[in-house]
C-alpha positions as CSV (number, residue, x, y, z in Angstrom):
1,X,75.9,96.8,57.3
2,X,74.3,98.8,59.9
3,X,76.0,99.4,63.1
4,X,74.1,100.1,66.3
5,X,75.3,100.6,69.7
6,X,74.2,99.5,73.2
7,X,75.1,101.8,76.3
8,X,73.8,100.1,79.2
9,X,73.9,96.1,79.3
10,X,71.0,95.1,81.4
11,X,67.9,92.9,80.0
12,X,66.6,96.2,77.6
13,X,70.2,96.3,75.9
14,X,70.4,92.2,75.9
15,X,67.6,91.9,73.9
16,X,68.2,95.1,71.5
17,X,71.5,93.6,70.6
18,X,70.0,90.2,70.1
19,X,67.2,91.4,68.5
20,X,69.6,93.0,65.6
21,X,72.1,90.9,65.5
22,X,73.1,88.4,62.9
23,X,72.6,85.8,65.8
24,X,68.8,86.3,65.5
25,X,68.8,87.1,61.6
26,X,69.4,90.6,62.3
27,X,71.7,92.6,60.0
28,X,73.4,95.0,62.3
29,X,76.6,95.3,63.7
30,X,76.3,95.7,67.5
31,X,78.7,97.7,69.7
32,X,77.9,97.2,73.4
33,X,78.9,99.6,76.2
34,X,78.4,98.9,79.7
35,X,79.9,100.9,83.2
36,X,80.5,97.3,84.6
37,X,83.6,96.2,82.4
38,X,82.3,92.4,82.6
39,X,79.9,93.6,80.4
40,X,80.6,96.0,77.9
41,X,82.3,94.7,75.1
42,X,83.8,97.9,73.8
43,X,84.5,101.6,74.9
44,X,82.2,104.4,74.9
45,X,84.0,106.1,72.3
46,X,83.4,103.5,69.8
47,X,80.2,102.7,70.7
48,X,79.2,106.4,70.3
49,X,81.3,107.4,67.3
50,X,81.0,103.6,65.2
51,X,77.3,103.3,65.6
52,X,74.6,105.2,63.6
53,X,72.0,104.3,66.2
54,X,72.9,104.6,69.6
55,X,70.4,103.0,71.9
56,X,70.1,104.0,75.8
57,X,68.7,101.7,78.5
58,X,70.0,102.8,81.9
59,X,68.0,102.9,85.5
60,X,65.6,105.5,86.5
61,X,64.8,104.3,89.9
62,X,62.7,106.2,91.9
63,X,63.5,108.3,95.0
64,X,63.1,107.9,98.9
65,X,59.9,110.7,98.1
66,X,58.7,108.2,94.9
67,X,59.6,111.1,92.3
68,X,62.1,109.5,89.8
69,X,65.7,109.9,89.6
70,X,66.9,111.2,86.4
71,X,71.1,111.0,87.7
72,X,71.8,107.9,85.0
73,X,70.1,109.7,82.2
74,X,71.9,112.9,83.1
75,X,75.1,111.6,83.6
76,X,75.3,109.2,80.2
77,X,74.0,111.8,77.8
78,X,76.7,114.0,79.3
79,X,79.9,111.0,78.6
80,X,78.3,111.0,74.9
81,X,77.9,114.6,74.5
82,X,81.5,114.7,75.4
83,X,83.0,112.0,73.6
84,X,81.0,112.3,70.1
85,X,82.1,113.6,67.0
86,X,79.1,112.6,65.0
87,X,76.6,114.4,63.3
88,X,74.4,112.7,62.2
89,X,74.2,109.6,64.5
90,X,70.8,109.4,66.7
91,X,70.8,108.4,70.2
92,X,67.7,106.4,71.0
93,X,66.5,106.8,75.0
94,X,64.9,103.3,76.0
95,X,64.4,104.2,79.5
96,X,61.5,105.8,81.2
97,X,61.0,108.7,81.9
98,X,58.5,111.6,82.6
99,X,56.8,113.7,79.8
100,X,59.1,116.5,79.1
101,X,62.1,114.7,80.0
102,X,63.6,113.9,76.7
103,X,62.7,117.6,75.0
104,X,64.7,118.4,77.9
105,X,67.4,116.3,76.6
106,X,67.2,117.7,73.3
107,X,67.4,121.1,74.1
108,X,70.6,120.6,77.0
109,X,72.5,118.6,74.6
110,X,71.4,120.2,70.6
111,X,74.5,118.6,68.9
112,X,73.0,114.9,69.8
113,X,70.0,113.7,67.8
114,X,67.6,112.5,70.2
115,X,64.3,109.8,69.8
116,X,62.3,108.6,72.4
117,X,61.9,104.8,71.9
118,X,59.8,103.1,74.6
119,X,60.5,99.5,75.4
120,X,57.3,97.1,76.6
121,X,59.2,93.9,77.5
122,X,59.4,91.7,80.5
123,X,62.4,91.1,82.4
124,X,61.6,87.0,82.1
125,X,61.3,86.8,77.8
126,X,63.0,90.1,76.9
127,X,64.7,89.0,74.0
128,X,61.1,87.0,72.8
129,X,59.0,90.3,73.7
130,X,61.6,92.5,71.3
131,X,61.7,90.4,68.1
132,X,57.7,89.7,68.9
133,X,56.8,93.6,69.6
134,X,53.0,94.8,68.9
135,X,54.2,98.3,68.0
136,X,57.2,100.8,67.9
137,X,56.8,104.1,69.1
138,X,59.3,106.7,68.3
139,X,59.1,110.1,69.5
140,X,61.0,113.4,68.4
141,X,61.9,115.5,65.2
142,X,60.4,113.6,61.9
143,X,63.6,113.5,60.0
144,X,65.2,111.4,62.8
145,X,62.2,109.3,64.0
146,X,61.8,108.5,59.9
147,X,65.6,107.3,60.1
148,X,65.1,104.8,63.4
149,X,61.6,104.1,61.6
150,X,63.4,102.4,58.9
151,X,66.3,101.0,61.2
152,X,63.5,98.7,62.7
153,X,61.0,98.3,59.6
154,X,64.5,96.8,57.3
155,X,64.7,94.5,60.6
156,X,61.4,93.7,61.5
157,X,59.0,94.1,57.8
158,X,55.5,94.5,59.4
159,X,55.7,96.2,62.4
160,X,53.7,99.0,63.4
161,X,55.3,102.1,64.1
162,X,53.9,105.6,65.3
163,X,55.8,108.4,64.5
164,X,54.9,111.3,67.2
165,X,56.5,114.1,69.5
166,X,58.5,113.6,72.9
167,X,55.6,114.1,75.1
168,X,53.2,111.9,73.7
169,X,55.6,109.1,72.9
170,X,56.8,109.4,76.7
171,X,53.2,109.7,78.2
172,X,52.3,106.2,75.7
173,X,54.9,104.1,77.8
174,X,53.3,105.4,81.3
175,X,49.7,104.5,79.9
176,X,51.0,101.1,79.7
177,X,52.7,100.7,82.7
178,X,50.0,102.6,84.9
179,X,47.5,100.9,83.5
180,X,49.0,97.0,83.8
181,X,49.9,97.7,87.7
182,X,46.1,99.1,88.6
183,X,44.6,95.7,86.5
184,X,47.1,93.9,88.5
185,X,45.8,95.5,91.8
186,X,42.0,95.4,91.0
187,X,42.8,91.4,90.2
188,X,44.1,91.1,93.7
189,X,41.0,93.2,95.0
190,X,38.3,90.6,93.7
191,X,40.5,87.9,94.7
192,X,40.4,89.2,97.9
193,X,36.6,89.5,97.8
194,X,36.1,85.8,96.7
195,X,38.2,84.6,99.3
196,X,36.0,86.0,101.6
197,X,32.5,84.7,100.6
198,X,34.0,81.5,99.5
199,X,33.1,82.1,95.7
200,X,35.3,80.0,93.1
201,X,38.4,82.5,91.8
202,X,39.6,80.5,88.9
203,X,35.9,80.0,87.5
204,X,35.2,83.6,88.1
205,X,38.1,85.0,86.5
206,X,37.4,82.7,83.4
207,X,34.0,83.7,83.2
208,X,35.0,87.6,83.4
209,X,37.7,87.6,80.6
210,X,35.6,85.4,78.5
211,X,34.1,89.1,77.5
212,X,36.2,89.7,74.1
213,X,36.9,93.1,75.5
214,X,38.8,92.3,78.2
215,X,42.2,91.2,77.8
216,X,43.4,88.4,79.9
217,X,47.5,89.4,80.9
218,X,48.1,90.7,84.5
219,X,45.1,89.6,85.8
220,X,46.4,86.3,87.7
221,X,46.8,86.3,91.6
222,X,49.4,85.6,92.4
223,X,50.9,86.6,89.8
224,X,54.0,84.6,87.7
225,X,56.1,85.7,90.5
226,X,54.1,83.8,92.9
227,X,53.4,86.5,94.9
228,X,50.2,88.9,94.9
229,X,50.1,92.5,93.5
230,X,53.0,93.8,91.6
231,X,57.3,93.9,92.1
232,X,60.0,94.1,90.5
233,X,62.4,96.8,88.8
234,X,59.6,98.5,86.1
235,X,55.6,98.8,87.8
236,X,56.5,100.0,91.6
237,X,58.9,102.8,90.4
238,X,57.0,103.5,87.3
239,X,53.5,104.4,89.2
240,X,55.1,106.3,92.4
241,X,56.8,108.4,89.5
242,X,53.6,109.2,87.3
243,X,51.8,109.7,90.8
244,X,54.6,112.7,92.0
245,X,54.7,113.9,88.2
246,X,50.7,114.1,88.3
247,X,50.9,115.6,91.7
248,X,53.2,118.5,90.7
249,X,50.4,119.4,87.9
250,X,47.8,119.5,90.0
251,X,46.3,116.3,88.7
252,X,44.7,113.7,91.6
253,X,45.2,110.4,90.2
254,X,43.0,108.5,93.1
255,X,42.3,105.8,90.4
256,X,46.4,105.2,90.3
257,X,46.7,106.2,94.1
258,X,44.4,103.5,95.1
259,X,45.9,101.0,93.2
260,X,49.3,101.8,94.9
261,X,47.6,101.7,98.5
262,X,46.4,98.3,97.2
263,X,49.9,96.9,96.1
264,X,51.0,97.8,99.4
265,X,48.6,95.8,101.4
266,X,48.5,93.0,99.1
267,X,52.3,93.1,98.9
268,X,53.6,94.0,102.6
269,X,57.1,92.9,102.0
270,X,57.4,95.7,99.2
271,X,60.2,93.1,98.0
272,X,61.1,96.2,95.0
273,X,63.3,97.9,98.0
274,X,65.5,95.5,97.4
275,X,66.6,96.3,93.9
276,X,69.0,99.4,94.4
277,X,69.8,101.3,91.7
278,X,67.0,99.7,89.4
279,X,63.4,100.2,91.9
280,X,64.7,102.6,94.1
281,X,67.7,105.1,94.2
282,X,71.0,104.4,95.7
283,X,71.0,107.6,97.2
């Protein structure tokens, strides 16, 4: 039996270890890490040096400035550099992160085998969205993306995987997310503008994603938190990072930038402050 290990026990981790487990028909064996004791289930040393694939889904919360903090990825990949004594085990980063970050990774720690594996679930049906996945991307050296490849193709027979490099596989994850939180804020736009002239939302909206090309997710206002634009622990910290990482290339993003202005005028309680650690840095 396989054995795979989870360090960091949030929603992401929940619904990897639920995803392989026998409990869902999985065939794995799951060790679980966690820094809160209440829920890790065994130590870092046997998650690290029992499993073959080691998955990592810890915070990158974004600073006061909006760049992202990268102190949780630095500081785990440290505890497993120093407690493995593997070879050939792979360490799979779930968590977001800029393009370059994980070749970063690779080239700080060369004894750990390091894939990029970008999670798209929701918070609300995590475990649903992992088992029910459109596609797995998997980015890093072909002989290890091949191996984590066929760790979720013996789980999951017909999924699509696309085998590609660090920086693509990480830039893939940020076209989703960037893209999700400026449809959100163009929804809340043309609600806005139907409000005003008293046209009929819900008859407009169906009449717009009636057009087959146009997908009909994140486009509700307000949305299922039942508030307008976008919160939570993933989209606010997610676009203020890709906006400072653009920024320091010399990029302008005013598409992205607008949609941020938007969220905060839509969404003046910017309720994502809230969730230290996770939205926004301790620090």
């Amino acid at each position: 039996m396989t054995t795979i290990g989870i360090i960091g026990n949030g929603y992401v981790g929940g619904a990897i270890a639920h995803g392989f487990s026998p409990t869902s028909t999985g065939n794995c064996e799951v060790k679980v890490y966690d820094k809160l004791p209440e829920r890790a289930l065994n130590t870092l040393e046997e998650t690290v040096n029992d499993s073959e694939f080691i998955f990592v889904s810890v915070p990158t919360p974004m600073t006061k400035k909006g760049s992202i903090s990268l102190k949780y990825i630095d500081q785990v990949f440290q505890e497993i550099n120093e407690v493995n004594k593997q070879s050939d085990n792979i360490v799979i980063l779930k968590s977001t992160v800029v393009p370059g970050t994980t070749e970063k990774l690779q080239e700080k720690f060369p004894d750990l085998n390091i894939v990029f594996n970008p999670e798209f679930l929701t918070e609300r049906a995590s475990r649903l969205d992992f088992i029910n996945q459109s596609r797995i991307v998997l980015g890093g050296v072909k002989e290890h993306t091949a191996k984590v490849a066929k760790l979720y193709t013996d789980r999951f027979k017909y999924c699509n995987v696309i085998e590609t490099d660090y920086k693509t596989s990480e830039m893939i994850k940020y076209f989703s997310n960037i893209f999700f939180s400026v449809k959100v804020a163009f929804a809340n736009e043309m609600k806005l503008i139907c409000e005003k002239i008293g046209a009929d939302w819900d008859t407009a909206l169906e009449g717009f994603v009636a057009d087959g090309r146009i997908a009909d997710s994140h486009l509700n206002v307000p949305g299922p938190d039942g508030k307008r634009g976008f919160g939570g622990s993933c989209f606010p910290k997610d676009i203020n990072a890709f906006m400072a990482f653009a920024k320091e290339l010399g990029v302008n993003t005013h598409t992205i930038n607008g949609a941020w202005e938007t969220n905060l005028e839509v969404r003046p309680e910017q309720d994502w402050k809230e969730l230290k650690g996770r939205a926004i840095d301790e620090d």
